[in-house]
PDB file with one MODEL, atoms N, CA, C and O in Angstrom:
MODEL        1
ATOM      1  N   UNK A   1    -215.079-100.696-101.469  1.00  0.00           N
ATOM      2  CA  UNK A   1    -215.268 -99.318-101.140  1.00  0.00           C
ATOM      3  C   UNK A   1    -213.956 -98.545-101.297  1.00  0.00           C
ATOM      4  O   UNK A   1    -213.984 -97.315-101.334  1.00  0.00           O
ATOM      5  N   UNK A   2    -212.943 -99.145-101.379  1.00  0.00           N
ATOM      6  CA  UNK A   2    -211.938 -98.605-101.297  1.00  0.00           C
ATOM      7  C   UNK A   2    -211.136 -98.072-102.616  1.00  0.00           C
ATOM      8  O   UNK A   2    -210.332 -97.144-102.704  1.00  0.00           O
ATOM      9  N   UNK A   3    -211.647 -99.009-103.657  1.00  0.00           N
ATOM     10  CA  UNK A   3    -211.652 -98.661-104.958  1.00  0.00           C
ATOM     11  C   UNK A   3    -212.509 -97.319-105.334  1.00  0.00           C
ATOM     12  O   UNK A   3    -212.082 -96.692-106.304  1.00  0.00           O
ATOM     13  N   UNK A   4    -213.734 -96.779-104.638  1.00  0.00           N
ATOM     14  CA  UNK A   4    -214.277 -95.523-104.884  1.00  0.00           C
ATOM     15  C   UNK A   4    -213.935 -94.612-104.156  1.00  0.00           C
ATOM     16  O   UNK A   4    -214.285 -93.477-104.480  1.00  0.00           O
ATOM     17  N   UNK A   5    -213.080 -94.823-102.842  1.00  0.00           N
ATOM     18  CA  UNK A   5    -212.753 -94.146-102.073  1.00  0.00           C
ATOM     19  C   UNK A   5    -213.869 -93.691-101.029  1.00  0.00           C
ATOM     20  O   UNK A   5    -213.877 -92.493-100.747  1.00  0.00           O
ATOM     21  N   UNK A   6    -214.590 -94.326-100.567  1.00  0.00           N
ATOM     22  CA  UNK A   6    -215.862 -94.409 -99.778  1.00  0.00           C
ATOM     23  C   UNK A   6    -215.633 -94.910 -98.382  1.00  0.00           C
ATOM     24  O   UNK A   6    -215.578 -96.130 -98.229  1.00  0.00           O
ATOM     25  N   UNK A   7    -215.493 -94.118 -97.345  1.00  0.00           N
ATOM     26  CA  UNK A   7    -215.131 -94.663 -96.330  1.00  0.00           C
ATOM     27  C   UNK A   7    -216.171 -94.795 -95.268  1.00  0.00           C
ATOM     28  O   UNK A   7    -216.183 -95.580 -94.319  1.00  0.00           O
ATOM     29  N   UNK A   8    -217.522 -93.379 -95.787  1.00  0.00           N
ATOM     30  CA  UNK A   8    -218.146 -93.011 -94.841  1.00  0.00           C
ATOM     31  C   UNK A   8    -219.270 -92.844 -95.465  1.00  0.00           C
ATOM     32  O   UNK A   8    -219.162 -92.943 -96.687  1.00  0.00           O
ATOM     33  N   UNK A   9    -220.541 -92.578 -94.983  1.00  0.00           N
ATOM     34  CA  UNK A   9    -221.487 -91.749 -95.681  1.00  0.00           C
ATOM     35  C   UNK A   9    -222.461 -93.149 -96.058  1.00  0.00           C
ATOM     36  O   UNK A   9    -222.421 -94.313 -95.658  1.00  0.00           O
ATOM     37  N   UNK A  10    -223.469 -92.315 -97.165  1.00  0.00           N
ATOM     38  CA  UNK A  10    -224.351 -93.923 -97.337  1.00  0.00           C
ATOM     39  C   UNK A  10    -224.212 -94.080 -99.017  1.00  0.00           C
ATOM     40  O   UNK A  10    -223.756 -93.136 -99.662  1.00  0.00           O
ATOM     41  N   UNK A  11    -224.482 -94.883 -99.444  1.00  0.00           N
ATOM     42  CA  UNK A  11    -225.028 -95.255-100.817  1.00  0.00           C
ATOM     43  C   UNK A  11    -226.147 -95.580-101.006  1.00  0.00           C
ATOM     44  O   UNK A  11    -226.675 -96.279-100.141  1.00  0.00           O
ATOM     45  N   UNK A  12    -227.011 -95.152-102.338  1.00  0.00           N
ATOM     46  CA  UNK A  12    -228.332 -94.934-103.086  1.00  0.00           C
ATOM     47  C   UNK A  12    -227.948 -96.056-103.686  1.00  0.00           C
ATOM     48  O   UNK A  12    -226.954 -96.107-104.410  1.00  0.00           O
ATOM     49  N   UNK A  13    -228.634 -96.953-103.456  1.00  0.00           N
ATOM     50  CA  UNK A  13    -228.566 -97.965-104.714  1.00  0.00           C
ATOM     51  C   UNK A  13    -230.307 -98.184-105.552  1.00  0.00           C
ATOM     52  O   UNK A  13    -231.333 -98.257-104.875  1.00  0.00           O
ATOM     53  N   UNK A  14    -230.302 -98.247-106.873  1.00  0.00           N
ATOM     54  CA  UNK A  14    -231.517 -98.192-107.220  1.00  0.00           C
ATOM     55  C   UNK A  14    -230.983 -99.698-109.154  1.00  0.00           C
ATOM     56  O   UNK A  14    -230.148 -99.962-110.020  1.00  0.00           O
ATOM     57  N   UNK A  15    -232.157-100.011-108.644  1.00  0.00           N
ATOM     58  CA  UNK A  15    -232.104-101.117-108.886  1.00  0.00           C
ATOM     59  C   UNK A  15    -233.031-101.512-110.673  1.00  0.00           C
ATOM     60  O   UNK A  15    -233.951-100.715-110.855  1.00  0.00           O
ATOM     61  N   UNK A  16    -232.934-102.107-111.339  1.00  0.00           N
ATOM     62  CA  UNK A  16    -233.580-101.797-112.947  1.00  0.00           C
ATOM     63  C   UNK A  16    -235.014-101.458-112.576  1.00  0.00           C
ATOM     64  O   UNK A  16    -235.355-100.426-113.154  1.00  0.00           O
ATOM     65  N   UNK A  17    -235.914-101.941-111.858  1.00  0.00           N
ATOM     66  CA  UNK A  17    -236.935-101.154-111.444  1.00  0.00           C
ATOM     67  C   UNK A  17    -237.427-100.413-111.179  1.00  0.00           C
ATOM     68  O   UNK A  17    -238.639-100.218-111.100  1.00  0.00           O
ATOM     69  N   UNK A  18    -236.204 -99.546-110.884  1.00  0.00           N
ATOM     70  CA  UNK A  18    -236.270 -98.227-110.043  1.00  0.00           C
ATOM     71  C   UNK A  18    -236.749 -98.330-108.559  1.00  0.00           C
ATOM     72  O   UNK A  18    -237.303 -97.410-107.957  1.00  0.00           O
ATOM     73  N   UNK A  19    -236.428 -99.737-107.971  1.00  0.00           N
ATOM     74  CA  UNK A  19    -236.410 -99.532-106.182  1.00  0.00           C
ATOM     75  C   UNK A  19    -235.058 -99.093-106.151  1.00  0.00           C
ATOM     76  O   UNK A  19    -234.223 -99.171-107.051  1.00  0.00           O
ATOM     77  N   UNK A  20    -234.939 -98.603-104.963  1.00  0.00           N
ATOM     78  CA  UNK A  20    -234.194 -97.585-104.674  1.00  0.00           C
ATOM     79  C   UNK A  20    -234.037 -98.246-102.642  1.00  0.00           C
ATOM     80  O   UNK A  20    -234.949 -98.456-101.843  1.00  0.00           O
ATOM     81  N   UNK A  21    -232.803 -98.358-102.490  1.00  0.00           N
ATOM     82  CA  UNK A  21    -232.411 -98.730-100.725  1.00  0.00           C
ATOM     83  C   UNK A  21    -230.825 -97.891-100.392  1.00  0.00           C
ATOM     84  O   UNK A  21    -229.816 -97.682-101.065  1.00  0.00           O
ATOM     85  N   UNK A  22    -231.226 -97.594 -99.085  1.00  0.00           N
ATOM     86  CA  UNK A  22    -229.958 -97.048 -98.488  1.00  0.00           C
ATOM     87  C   UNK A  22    -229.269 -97.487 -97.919  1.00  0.00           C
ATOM     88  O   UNK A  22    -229.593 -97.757 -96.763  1.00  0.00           O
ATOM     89  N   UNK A  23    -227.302 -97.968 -98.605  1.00  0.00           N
ATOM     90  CA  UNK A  23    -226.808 -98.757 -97.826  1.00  0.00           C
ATOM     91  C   UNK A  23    -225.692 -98.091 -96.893  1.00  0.00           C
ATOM     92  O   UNK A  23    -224.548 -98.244 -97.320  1.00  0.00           O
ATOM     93  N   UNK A  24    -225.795 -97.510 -95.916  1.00  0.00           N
ATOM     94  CA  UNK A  24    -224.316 -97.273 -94.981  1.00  0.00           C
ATOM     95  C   UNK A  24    -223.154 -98.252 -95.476  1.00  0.00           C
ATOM     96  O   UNK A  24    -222.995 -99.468 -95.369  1.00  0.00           O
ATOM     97  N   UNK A  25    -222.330 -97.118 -96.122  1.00  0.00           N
ATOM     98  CA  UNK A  25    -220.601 -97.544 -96.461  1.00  0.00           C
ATOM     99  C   UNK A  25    -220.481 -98.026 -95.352  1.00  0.00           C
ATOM    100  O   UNK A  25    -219.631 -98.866 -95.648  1.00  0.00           O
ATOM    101  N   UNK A  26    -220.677 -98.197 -94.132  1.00  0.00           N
ATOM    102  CA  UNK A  26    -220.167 -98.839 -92.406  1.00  0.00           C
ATOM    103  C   UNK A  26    -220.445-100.289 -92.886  1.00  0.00           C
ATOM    104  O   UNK A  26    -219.548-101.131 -92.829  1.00  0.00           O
ATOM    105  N   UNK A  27    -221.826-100.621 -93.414  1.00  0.00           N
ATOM    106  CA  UNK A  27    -222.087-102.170 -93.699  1.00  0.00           C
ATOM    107  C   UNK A  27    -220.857-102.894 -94.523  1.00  0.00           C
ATOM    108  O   UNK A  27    -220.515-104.058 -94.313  1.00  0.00           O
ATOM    109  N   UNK A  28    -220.407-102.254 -95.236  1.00  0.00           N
ATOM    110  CA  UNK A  28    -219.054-103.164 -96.199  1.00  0.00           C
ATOM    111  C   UNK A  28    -217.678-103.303 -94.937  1.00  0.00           C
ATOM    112  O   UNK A  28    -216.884-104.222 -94.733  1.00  0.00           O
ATOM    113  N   UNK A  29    -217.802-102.315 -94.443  1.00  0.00           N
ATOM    114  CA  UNK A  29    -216.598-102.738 -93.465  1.00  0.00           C
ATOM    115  C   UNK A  29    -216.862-103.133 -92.113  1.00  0.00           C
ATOM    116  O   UNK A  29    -216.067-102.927 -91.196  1.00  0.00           O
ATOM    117  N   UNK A  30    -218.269-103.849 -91.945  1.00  0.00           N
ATOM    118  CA  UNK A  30    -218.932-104.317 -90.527  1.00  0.00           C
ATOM    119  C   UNK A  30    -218.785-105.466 -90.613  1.00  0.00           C
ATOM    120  O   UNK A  30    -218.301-106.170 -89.727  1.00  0.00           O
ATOM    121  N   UNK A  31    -219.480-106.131 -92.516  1.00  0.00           N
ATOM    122  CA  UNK A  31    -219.711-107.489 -92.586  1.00  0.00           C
ATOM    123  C   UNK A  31    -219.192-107.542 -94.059  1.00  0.00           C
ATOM    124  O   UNK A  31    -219.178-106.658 -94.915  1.00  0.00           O
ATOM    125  N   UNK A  32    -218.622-109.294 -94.116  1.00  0.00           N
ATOM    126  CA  UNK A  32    -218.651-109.078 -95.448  1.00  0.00           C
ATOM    127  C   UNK A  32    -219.318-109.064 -96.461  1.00  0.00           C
ATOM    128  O   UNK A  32    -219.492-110.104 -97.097  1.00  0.00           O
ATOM    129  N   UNK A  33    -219.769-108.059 -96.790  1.00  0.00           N
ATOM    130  CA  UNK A  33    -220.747-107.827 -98.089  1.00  0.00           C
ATOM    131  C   UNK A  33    -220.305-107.242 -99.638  1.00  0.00           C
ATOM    132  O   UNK A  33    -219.497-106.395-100.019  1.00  0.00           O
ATOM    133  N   UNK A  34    -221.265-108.146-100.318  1.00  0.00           N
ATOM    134  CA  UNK A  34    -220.115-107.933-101.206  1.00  0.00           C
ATOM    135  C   UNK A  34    -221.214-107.568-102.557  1.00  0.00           C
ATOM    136  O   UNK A  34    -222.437-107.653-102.670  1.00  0.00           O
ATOM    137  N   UNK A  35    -220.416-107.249-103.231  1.00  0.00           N
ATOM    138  CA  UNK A  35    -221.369-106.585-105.126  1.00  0.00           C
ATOM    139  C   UNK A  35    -221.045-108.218-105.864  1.00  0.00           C
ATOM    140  O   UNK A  35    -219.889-108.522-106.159  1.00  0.00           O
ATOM    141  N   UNK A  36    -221.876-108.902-106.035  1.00  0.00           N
ATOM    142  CA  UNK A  36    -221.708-110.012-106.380  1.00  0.00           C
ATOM    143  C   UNK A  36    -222.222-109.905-108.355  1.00  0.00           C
ATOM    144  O   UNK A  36    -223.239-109.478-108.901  1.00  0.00           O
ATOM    145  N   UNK A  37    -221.105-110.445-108.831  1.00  0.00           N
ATOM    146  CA  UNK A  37    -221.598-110.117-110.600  1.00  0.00           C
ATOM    147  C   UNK A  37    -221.324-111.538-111.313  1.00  0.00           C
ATOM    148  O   UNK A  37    -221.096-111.679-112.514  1.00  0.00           O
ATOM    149  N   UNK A  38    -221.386-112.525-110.383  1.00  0.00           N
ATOM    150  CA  UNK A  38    -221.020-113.814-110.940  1.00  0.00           C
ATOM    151  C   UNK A  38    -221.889-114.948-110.078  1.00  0.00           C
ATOM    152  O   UNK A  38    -221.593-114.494-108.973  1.00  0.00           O
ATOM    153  N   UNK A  39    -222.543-115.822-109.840  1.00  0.00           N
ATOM    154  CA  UNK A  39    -222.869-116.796-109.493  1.00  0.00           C
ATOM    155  C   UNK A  39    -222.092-118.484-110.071  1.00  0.00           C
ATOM    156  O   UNK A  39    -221.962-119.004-111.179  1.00  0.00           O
ATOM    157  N   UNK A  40    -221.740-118.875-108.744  1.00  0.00           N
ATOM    158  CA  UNK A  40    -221.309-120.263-109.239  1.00  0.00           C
ATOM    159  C   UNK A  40    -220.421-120.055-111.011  1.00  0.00           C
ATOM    160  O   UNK A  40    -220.781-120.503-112.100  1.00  0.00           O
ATOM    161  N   UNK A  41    -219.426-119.364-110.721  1.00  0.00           N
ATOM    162  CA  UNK A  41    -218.032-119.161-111.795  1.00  0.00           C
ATOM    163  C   UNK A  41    -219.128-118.401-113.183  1.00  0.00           C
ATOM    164  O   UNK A  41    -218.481-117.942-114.124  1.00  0.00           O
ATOM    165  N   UNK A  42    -220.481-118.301-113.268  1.00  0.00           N
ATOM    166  CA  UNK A  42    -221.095-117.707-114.466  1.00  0.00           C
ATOM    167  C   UNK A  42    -221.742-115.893-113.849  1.00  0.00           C
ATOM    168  O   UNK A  42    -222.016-115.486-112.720  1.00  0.00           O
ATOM    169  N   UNK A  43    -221.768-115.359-114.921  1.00  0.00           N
ATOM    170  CA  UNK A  43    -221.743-113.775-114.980  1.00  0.00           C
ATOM    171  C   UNK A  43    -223.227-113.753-114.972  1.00  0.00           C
ATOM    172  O   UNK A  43    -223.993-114.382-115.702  1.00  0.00           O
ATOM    173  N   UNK A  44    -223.621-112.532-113.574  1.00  0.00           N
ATOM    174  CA  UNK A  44    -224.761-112.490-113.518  1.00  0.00           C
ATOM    175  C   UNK A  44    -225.687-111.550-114.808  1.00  0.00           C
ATOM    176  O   UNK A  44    -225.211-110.448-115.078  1.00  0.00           O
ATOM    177  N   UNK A  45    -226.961-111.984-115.565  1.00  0.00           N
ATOM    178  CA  UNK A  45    -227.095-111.454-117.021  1.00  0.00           C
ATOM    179  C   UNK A  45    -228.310-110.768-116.352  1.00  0.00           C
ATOM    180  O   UNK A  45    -228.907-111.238-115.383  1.00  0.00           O
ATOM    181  N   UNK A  46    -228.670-109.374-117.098  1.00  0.00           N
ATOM    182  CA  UNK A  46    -229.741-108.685-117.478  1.00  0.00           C
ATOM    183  C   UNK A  46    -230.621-109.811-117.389  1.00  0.00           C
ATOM    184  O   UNK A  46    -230.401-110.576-118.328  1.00  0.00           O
ATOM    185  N   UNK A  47    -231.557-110.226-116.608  1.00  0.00           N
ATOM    186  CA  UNK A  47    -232.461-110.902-116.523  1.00  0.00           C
ATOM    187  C   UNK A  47    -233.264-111.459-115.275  1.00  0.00           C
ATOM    188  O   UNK A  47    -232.807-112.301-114.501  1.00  0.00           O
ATOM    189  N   UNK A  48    -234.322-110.973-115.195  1.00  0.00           N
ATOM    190  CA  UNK A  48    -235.216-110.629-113.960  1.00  0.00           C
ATOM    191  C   UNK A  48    -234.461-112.328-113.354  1.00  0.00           C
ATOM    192  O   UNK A  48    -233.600-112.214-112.482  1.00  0.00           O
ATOM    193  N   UNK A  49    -234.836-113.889-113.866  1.00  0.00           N
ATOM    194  CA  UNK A  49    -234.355-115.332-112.908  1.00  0.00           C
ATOM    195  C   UNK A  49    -232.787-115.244-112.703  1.00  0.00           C
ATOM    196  O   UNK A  49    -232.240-116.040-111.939  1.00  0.00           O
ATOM    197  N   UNK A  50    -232.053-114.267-113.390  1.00  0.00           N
ATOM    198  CA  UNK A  50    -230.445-113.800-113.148  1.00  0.00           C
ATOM    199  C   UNK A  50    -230.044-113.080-112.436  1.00  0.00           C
ATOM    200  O   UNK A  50    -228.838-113.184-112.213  1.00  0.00           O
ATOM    201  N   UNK A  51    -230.964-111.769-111.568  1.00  0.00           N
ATOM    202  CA  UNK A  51    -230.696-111.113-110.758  1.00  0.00           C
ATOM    203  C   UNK A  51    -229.233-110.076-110.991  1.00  0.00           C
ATOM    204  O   UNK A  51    -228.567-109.324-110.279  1.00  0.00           O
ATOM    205  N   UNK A  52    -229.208-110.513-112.327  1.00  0.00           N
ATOM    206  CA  UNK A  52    -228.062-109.312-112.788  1.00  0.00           C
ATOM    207  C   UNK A  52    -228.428-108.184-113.177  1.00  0.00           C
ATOM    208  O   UNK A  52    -229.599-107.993-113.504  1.00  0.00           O
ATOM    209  N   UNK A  53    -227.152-106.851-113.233  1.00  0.00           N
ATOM    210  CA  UNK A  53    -225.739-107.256-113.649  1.00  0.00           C
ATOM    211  C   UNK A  53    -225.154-107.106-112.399  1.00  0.00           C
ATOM    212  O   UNK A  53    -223.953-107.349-112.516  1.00  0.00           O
ATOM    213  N   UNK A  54    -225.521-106.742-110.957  1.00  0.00           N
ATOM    214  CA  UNK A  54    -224.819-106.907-109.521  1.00  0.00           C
ATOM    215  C   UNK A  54    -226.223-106.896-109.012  1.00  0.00           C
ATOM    216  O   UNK A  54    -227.243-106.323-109.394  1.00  0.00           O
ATOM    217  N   UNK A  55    -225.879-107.928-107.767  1.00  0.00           N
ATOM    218  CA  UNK A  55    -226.468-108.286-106.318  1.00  0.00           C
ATOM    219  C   UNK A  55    -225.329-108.149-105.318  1.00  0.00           C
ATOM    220  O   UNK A  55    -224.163-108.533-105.222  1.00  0.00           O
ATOM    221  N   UNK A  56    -226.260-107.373-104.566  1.00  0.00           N
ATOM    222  CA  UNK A  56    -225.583-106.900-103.132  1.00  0.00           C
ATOM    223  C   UNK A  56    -226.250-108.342-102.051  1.00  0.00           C
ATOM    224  O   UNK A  56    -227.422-108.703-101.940  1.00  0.00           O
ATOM    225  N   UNK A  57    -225.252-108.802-101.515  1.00  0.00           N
ATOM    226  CA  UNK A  57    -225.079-109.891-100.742  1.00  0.00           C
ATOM    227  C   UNK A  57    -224.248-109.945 -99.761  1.00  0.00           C
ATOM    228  O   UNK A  57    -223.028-110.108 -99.799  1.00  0.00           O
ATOM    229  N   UNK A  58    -225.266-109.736 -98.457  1.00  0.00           N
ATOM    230  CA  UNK A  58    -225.111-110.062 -96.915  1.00  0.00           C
ATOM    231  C   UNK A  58    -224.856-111.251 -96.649  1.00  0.00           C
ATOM    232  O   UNK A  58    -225.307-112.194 -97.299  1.00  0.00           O
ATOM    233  N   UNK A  59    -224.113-111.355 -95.675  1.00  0.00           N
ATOM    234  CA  UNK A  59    -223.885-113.207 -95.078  1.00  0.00           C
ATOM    235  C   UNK A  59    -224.850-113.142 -94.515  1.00  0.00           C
ATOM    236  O   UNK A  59    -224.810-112.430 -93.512  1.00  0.00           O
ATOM    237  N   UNK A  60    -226.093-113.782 -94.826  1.00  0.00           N
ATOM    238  CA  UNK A  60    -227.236-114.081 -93.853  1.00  0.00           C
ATOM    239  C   UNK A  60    -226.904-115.160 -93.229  1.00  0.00           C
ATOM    240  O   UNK A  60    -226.929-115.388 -92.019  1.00  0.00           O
ATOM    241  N   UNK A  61    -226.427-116.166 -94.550  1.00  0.00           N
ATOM    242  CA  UNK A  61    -226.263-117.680 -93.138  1.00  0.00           C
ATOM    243  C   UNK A  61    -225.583-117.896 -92.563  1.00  0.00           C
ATOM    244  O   UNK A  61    -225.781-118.898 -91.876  1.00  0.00           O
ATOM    245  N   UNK A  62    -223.683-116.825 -92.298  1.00  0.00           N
ATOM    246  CA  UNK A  62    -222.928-116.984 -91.531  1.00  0.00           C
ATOM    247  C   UNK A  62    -223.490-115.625 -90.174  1.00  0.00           C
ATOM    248  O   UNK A  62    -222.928-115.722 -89.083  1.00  0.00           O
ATOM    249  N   UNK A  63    -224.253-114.795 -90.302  1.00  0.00           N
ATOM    250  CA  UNK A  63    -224.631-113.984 -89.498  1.00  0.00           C
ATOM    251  C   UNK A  63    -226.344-113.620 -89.856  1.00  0.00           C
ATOM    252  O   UNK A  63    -226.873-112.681 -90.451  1.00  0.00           O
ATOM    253  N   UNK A  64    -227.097-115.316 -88.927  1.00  0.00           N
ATOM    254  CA  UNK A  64    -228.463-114.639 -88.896  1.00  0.00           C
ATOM    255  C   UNK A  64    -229.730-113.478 -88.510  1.00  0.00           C
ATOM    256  O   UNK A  64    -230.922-113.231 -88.697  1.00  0.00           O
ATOM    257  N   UNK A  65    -228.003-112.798 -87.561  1.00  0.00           N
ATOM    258  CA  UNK A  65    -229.148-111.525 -86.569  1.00  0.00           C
ATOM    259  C   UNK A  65    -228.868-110.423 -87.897  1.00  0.00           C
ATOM    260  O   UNK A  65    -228.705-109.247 -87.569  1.00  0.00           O
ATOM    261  N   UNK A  66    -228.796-110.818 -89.628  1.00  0.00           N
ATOM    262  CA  UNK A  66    -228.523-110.017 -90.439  1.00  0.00           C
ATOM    263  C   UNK A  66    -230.298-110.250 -90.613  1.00  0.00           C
ATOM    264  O   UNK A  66    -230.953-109.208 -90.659  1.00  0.00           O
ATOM    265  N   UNK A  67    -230.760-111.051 -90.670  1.00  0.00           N
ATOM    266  CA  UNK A  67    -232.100-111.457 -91.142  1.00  0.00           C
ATOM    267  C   UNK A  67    -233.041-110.495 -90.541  1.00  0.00           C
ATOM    268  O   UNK A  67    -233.644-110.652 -89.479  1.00  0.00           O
ATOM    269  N   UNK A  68    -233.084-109.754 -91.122  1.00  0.00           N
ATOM    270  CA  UNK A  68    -234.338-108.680 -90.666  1.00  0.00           C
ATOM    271  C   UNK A  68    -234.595-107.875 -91.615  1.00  0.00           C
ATOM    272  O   UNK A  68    -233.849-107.783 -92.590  1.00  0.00           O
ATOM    273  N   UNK A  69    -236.044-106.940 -91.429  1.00  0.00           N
ATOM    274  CA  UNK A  69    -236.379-106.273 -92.509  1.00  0.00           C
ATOM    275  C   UNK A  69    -235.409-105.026 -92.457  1.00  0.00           C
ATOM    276  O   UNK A  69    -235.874-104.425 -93.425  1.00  0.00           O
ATOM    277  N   UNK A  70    -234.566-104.363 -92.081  1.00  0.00           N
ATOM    278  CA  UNK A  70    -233.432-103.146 -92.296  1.00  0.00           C
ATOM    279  C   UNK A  70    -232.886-103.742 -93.287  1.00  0.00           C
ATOM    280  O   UNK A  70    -232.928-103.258 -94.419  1.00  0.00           O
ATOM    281  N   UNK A  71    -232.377-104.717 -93.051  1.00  0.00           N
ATOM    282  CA  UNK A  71    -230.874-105.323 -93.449  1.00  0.00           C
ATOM    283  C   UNK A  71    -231.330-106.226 -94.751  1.00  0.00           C
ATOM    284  O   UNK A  71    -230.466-106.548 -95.566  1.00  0.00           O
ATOM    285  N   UNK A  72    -232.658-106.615 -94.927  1.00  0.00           N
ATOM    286  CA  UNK A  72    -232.673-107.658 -96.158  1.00  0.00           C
ATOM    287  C   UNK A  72    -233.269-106.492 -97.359  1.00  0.00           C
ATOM    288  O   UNK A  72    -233.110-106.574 -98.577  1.00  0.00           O
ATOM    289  N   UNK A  73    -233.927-105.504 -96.665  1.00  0.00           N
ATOM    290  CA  UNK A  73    -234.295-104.141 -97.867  1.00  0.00           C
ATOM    291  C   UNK A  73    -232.614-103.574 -98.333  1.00  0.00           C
ATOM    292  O   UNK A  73    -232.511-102.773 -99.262  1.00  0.00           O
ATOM    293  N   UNK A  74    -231.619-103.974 -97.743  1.00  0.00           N
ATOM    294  CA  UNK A  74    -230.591-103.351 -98.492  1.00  0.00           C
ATOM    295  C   UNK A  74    -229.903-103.847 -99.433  1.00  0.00           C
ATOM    296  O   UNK A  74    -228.931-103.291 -99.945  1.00  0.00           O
ATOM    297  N   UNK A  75    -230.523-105.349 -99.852  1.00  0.00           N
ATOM    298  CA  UNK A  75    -229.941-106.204-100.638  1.00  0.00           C
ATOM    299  C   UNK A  75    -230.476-106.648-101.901  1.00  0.00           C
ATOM    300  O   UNK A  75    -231.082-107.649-102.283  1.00  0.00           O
ATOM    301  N   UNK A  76    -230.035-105.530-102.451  1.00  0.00           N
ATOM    302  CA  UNK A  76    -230.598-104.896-103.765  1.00  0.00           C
ATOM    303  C   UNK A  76    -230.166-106.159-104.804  1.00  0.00           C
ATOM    304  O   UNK A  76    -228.986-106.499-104.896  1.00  0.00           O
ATOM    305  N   UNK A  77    -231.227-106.815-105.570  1.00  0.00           N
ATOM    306  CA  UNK A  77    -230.452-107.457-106.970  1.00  0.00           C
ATOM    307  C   UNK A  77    -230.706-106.367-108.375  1.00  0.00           C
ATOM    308  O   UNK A  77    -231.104-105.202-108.381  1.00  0.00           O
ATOM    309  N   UNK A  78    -230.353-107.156-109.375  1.00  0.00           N
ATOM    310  CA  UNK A  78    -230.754-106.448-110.735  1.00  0.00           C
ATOM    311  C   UNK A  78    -230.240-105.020-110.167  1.00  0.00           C
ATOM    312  O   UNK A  78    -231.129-104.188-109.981  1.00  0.00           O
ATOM    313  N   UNK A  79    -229.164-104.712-109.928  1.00  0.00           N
ATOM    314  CA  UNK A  79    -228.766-102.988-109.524  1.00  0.00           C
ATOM    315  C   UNK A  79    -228.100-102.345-110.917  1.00  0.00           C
ATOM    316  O   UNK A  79    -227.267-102.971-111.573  1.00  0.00           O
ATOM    317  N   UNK A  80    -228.534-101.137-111.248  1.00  0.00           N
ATOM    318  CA  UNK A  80    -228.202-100.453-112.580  1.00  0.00           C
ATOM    319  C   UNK A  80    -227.307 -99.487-111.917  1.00  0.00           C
ATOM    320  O   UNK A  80    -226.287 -99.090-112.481  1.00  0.00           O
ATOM    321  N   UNK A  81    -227.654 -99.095-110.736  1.00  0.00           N
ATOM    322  CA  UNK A  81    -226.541 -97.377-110.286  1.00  0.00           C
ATOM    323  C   UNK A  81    -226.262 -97.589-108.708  1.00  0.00           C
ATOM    324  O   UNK A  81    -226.914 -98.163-107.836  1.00  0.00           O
ATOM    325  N   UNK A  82    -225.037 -96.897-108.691  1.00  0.00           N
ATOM    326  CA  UNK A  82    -224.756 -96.738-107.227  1.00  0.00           C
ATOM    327  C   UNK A  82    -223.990 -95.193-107.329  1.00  0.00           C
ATOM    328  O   UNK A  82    -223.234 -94.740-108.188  1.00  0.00           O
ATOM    329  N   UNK A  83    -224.519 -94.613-106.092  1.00  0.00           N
ATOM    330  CA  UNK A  83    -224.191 -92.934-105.972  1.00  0.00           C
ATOM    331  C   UNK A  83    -223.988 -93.111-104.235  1.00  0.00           C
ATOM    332  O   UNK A  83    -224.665 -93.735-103.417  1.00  0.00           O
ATOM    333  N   UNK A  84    -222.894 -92.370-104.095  1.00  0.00           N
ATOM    334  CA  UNK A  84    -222.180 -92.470-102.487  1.00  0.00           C
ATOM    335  C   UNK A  84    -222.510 -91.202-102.539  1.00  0.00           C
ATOM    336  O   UNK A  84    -222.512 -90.507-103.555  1.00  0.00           O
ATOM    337  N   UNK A  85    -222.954 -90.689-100.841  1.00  0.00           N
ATOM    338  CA  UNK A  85    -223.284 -89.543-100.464  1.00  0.00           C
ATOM    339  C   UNK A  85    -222.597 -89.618 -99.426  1.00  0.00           C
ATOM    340  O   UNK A  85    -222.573 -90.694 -98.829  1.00  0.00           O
ATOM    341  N   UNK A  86    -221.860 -88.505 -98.936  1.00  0.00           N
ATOM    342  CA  UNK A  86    -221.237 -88.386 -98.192  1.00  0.00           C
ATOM    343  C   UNK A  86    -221.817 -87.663 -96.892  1.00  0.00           C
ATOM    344  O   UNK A  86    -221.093 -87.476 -95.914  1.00  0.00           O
TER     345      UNK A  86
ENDMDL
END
């Protein structure tokens, strides 16, 4: 976030499908969550079993009270755009 300069506010993330989830900039600096574009040292590809070209990824298994429907709708794969609203 700090690379966009995003400290506050939420992000639109919408995904090659066109789903679309709202993530509070607060979640990147609550937990570590992260824009994941690589799996196991390989680059995540355009491809529905690849979940590329970024997945947004919550620690579910180091923090299970993440496991809920708020928090698992924000964990967008296959993501094409991200737009911060302030």
């Amino acid at each position: 976030m700090e690379a966009v300069g995003a400290e506050s506010g939420t992000m639109r993330v919408v995904a090659l499908n066109d789903y679309a989830a709202s993530v509070p900039v607060q979640d990147f600096f609550d937990y570590p969550v992260i824009l994941a574009m690589q799996i196991d040292g390989k680059r995540l590809r355009v491809r529905v079993r690849d979940n590329g070209p970024i997945f947004i990824i919550y620690p579910f298994s180091e923090q299970p009270d993440l496991l809920n429907e708020e928090i698992m709708t924000r964990s967008v794969w296959q993501v094409k755009r991200i737009e911060i609203d302030d």
